[in-house]
LOGU-925635 format. One record per residue (C-alpha): residue number from 1; chain; y, z, x. Coordinates in steps of 0.1 Angstrom, whole numbers, plus 5000, padded with zeros to 4 digits. Example, Ala and Ser with C-alpha at 12.3 -4.5 7.8 and 13.67 -1.06 7.14 Angstrom:
2
REC:1:A:4955:5078:5123
REC:2:A:4989:5071:5137
! end
This chain:
384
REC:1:A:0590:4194:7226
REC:2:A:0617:4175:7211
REC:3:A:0617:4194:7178
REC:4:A:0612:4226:7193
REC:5:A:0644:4220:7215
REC:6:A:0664:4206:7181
REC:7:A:0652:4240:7164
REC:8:A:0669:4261:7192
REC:9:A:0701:4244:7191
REC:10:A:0706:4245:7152
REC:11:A:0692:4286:7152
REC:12:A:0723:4290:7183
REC:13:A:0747:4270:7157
REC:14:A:0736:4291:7131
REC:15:A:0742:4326:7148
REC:16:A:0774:4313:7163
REC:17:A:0789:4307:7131
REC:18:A:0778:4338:7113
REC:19:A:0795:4361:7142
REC:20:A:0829:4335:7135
REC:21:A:0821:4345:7094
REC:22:A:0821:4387:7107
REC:23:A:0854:4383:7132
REC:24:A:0868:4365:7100
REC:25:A:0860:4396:7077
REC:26:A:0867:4420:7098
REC:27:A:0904:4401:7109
REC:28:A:0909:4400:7070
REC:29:A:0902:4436:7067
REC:30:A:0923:4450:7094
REC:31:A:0958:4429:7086
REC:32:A:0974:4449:7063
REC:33:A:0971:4481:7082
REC:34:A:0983:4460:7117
REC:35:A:1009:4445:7097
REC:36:A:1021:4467:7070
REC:37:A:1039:4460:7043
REC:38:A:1072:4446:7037
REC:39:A:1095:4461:7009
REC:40:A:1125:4441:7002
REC:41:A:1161:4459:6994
REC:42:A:1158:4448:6957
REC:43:A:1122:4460:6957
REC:44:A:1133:4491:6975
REC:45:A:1164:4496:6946
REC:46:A:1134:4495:6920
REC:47:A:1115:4522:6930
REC:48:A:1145:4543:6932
REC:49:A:1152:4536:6900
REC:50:A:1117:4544:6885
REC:51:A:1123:4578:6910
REC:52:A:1094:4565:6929
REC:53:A:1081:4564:6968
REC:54:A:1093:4531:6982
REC:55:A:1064:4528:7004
REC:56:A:1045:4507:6975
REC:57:A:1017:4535:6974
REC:58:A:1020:4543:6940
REC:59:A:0991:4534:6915
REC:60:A:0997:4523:6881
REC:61:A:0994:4548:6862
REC:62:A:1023:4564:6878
REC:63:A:1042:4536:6876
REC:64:A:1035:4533:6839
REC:65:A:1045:4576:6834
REC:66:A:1079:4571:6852
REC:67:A:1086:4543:6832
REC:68:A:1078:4559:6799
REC:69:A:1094:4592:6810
REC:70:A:1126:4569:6817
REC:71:A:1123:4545:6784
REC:72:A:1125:4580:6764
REC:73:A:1155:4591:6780
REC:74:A:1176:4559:6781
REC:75:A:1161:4537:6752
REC:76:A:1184:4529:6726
REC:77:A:1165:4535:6697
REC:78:A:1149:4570:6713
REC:79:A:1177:4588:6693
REC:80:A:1184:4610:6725
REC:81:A:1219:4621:6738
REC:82:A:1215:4600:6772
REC:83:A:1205:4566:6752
REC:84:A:1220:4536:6773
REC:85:A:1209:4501:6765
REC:86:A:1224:4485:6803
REC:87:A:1207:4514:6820
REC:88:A:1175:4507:6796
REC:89:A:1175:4471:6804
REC:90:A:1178:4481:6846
REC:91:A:1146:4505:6843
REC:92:A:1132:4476:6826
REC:93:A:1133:4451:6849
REC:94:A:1124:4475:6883
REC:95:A:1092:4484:6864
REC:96:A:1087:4441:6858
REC:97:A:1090:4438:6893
REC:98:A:1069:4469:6906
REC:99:A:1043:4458:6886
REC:100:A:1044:4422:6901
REC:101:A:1048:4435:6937
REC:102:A:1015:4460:6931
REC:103:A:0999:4430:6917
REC:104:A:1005:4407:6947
REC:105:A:1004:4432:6976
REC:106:A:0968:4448:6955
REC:107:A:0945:4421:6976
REC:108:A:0907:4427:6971
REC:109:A:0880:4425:6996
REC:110:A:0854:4396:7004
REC:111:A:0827:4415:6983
REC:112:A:0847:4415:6951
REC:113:A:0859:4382:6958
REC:114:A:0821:4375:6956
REC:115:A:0816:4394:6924
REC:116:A:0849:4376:6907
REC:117:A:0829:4342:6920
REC:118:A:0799:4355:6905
REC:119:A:0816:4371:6874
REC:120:A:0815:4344:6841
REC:121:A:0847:4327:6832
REC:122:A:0849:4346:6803
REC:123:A:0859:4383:6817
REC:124:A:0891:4393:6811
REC:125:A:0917:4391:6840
REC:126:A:0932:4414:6860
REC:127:A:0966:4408:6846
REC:128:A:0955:4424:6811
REC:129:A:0954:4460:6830
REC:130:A:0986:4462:6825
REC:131:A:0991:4448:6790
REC:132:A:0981:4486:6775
REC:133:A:1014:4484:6746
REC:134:A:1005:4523:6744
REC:135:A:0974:4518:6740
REC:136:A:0982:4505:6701
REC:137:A:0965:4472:6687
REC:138:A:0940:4453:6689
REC:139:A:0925:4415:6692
REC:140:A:0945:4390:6718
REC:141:A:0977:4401:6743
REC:142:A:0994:4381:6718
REC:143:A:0983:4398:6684
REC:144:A:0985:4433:6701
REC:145:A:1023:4423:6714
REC:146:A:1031:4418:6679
REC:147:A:1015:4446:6667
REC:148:A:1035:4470:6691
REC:149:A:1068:4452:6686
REC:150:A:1061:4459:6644
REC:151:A:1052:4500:6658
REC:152:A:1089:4495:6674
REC:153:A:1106:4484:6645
REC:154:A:1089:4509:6625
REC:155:A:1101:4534:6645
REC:156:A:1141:4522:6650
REC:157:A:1138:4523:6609
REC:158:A:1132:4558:6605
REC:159:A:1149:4570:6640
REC:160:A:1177:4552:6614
REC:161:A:1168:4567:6584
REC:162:A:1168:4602:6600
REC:163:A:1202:4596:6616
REC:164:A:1216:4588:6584
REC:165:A:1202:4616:6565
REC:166:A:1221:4636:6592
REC:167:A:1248:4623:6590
REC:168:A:1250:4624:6548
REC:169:A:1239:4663:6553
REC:170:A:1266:4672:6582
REC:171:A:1295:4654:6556
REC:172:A:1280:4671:6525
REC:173:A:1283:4706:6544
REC:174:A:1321:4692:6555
REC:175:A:1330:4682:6518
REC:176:A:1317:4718:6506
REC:177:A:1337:4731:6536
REC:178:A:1367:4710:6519
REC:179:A:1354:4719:6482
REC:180:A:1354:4757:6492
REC:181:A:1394:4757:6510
REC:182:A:1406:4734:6481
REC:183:A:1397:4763:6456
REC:184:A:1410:4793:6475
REC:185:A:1442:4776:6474
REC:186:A:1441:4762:6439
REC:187:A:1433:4797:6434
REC:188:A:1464:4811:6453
REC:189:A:1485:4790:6434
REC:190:A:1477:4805:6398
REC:191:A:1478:4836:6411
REC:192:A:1516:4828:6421
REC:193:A:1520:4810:6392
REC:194:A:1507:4841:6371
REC:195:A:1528:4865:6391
REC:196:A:1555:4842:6382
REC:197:A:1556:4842:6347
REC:198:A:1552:4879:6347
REC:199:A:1579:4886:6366
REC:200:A:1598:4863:6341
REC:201:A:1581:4879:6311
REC:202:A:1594:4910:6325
REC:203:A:1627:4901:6329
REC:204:A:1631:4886:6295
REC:205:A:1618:4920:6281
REC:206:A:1641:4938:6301
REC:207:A:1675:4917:6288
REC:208:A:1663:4922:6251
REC:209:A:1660:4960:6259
REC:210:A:1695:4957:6270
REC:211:A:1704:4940:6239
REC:212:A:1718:4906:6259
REC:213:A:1700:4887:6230
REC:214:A:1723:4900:6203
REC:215:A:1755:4884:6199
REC:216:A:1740:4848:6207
REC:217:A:1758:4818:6187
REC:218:A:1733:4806:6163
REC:219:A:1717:4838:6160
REC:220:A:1692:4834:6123
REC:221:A:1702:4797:6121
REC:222:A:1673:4770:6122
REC:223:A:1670:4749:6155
REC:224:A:1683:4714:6152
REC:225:A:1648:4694:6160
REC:226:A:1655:4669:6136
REC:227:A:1694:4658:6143
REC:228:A:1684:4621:6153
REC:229:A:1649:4611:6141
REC:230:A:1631:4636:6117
REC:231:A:1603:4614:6124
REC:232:A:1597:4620:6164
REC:233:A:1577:4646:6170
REC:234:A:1601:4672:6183
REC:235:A:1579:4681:6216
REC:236:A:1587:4645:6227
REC:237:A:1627:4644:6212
REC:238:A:1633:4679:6232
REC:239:A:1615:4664:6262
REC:240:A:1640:4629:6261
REC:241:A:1669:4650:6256
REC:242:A:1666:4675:6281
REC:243:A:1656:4635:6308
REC:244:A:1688:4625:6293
REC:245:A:1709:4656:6299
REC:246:A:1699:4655:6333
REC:247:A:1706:4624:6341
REC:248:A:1671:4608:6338
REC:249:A:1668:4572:6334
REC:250:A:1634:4552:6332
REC:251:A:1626:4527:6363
REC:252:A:1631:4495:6341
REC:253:A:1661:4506:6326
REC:254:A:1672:4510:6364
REC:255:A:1658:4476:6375
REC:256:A:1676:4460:6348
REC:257:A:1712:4475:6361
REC:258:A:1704:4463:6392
REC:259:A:1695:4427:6378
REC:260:A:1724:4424:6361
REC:261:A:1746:4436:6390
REC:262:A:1735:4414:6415
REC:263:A:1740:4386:6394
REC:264:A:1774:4399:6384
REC:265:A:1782:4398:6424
REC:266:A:1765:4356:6431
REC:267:A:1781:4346:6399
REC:268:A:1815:4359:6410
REC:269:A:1808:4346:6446
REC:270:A:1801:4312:6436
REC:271:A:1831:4309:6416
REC:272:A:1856:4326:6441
REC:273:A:1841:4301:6464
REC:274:A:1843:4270:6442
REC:275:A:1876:4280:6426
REC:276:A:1893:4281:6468
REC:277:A:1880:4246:6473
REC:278:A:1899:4212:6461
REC:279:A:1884:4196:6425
REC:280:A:1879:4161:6451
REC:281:A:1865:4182:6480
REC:282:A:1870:4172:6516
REC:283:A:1841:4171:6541
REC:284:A:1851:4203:6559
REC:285:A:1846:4215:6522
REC:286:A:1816:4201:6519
REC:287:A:1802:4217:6542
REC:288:A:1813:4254:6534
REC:289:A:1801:4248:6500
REC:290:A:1770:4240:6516
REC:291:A:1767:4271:6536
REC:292:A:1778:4291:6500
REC:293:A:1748:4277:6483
REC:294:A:1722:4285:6508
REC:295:A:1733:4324:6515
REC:296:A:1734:4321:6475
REC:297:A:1695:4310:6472
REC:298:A:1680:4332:6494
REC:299:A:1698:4360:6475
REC:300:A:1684:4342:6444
REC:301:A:1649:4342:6460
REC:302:A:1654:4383:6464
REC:303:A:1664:4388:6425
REC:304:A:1638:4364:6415
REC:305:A:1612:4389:6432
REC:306:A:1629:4420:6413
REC:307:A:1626:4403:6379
REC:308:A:1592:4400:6389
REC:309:A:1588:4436:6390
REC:310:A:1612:4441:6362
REC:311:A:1591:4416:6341
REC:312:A:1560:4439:6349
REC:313:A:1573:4471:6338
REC:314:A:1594:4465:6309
REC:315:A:1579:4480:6278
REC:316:A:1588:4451:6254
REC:317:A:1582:4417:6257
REC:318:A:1611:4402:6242
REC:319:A:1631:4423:6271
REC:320:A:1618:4402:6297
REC:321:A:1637:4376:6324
REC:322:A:1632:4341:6332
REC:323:A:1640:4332:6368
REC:324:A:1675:4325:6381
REC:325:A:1678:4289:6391
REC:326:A:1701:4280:6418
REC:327:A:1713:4244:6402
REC:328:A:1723:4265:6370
REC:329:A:1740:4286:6385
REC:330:A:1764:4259:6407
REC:331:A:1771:4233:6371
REC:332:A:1781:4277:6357
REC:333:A:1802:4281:6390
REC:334:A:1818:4245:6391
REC:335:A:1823:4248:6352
REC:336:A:1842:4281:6357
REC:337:A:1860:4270:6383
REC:338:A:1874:4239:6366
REC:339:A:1881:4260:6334
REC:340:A:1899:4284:6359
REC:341:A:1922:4256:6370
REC:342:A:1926:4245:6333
REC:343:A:1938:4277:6325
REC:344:A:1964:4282:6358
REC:345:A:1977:4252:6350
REC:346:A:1987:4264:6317
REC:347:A:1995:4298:6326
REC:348:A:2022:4274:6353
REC:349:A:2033:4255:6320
REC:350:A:2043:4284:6301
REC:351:A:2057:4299:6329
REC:352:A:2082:4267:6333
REC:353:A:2088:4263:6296
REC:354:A:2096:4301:6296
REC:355:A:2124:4298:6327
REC:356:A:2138:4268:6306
REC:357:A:2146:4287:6276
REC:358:A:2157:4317:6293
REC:359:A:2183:4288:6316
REC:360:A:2192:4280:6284
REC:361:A:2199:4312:6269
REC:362:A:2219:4322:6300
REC:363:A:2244:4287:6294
REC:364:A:2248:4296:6258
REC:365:A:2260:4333:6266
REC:366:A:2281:4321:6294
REC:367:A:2300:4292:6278
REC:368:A:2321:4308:6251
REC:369:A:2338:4326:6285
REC:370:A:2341:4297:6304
REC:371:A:2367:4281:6274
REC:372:A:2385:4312:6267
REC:373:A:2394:4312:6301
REC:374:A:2405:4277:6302
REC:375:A:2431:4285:6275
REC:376:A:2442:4315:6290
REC:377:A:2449:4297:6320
REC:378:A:2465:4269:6304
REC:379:A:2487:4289:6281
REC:380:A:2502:4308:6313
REC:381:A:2506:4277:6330
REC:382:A:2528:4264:6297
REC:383:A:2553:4296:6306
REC:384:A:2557:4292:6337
! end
């Protein structure tokens, strides 16, 4: 009687834990319809982005079409007028987290959590649902990532490829544009040129009609080609002479008058300055030499630069400059200057010797008078 009451109490334990195992299921079952779900603001931002309900009742698959329908209209290598990596990059990461909110809020009932239980450890999870890469590759998530990422760089190559080939066309049709107005005026101009000489072709007729041509100077005489060189070809003689008639110099000869200008002017500014300062200078004229020399080297450095030039476009060698040094030209300044002094100094000399002789000249002429005046004043002081 003892086991029989034992059996009793376990069969009462039994039932009483099978109806807690059914109010369990059935509490399980009914939460997320009592409690509904709960959408955050950055989740709710998300599916307005993907143009989605923000309820969270979308499946996949719709999930996956408004994404692609976005990635074609904003991905930067789609080729598409409304490309837009930031606004790419945004659709990208809403769809991330859609998927991971489906994937938590997706909770399955007790009976497949009895079939996963059940399943081997080898079936593929539920994560690789969403791992489709368009549905390209194959072996592992990893291989097939790498596959798809090679499809996407295939495809940025010759989205590239066909922008470029664009491009090349739409300048080759500008260039013939360019090609086609070049020749309509290149065109225009011979025909203005050609209307030109006509219209002097016409007029020369016309004066020879009149008989203009008829009393010229030189009229049945040969033309002098050959007056300086009979061996220039006279093309290129009648070509100098008509440069040199109007006034046409070449640029190095022009460069070279400038060269030897500007040294004319430091040369004669060095020794003006020099030749105003004392042979034992003071401080004071230290110091405005001083400032002389270094206007005078920067001018130096200028003309250096121009004999540079000068040097490249010479046509001769043996024509070409050395550099102007700056300690040259002071020893040719304080030379000058001293031979400047030598030659005042004479020029004062001469000058003196010169009013001597012409003192001298002027007591000799006046002498003669003095005496005869002293007799003539003597002899009327006798008579008296």
């Amino acid at each position: 009687m003892s086991c029989t009451f034992h059996f009793l109490v376990s069969r009462s334990d039994f039932c009483h834990a099978r109806a807690l195992l059914l109010l369990s299921r059935q509490y399980l079952l009914f939460r997320p319809l009592s409690s509904g779900p709960q959408i955050s603001h950055s989740l709710q931002e998300s599916y307005r982005l993907l143009q989605l309900p923000d309820e969270g009742h979308s499946s996949p698959a719709q999930v996956k079409e408004a994404y692609l329908r976005l990635a074609k209209l904003y991905h930067p290598d789609s080729g598409a007028a409304t490309a837009d990596a930031v606004l790419f990059a945004r659709v990208e990461e809403a769809y991330r987290a859609v998927l991971a909110h489906q994937s938590k809020s997706k909770k399955p009932d007790l009976g497949k959590e009895v079939e996963d239980e059940d399943r081997p450890r080898g079936a593929a999870f539920q994560h690789r649902h969403y791992l489709s890469y368009e549905g390209m590759g194959s072996g592992t998530p990893s291989q097939r990532e790498r596959q798809y990422r090679q499809v996407r760089v295939d495809r940025a190559s010759e989205q590239i490829l066909n922008y470029r080939q664009r491009e090349h066309e739409r300048a080759a049709a500008a260039e013939g544009a360019l090609v086609e107005r070049d020749m309509r005026q290149r065109s225009r101009k011979i025909k203005i040129t050609q209307a030109v000489e006509r219209l002097v072709e016409d007029l020369i007729q016309e004066s020879m009609a009149r008989g203009d041509f008829r009393n010229l100077s030189g009229a049945g005489k040969p033309l002098n080609k050959f007056e300086y060189n009979p061996y220039a070809d006279p093309m290129t003689h009648n070509l100098n002479r008509i440069l040199i008639d109007n006034g046409y110099q070449p640029p190095w000869v022009v460069t070279q008058r400038d060269i030897r200008e500007t040294t004319a002017q430091i040369r004669k500014r060095l020794l003006e300055g020099r030749a105003r300062l004392g042979d034992p200078m003071t401080s004071k004229e230290h110091r405005q030499w001083d400032q002389l020399c270094a206007s005078v080297e920067e001018e130096l450095m200028k003309l250096n630069k121009t004999v540079d030039n000068y040097n490249l476009i010479v046509p001769m060698l043996n024509m070409q400059m050395v550099h102007f040094s700056l300690s040259r030209e002071i020893d040719r300044a304080v030379k000058g200057a001293h031979q400047h002094r030598l030659e005042q100094q004479r020029e004062r000399e001469k000058e003196r010797e010169r009013r001597k002789e012409e003192k001298k000249r002027a007591n000799a002429v006046t002498k003669p008078k003095n005496t005869k005046q002293g007799l003539m004043s003597w002899m009327q002081n006798l008579l008296r």
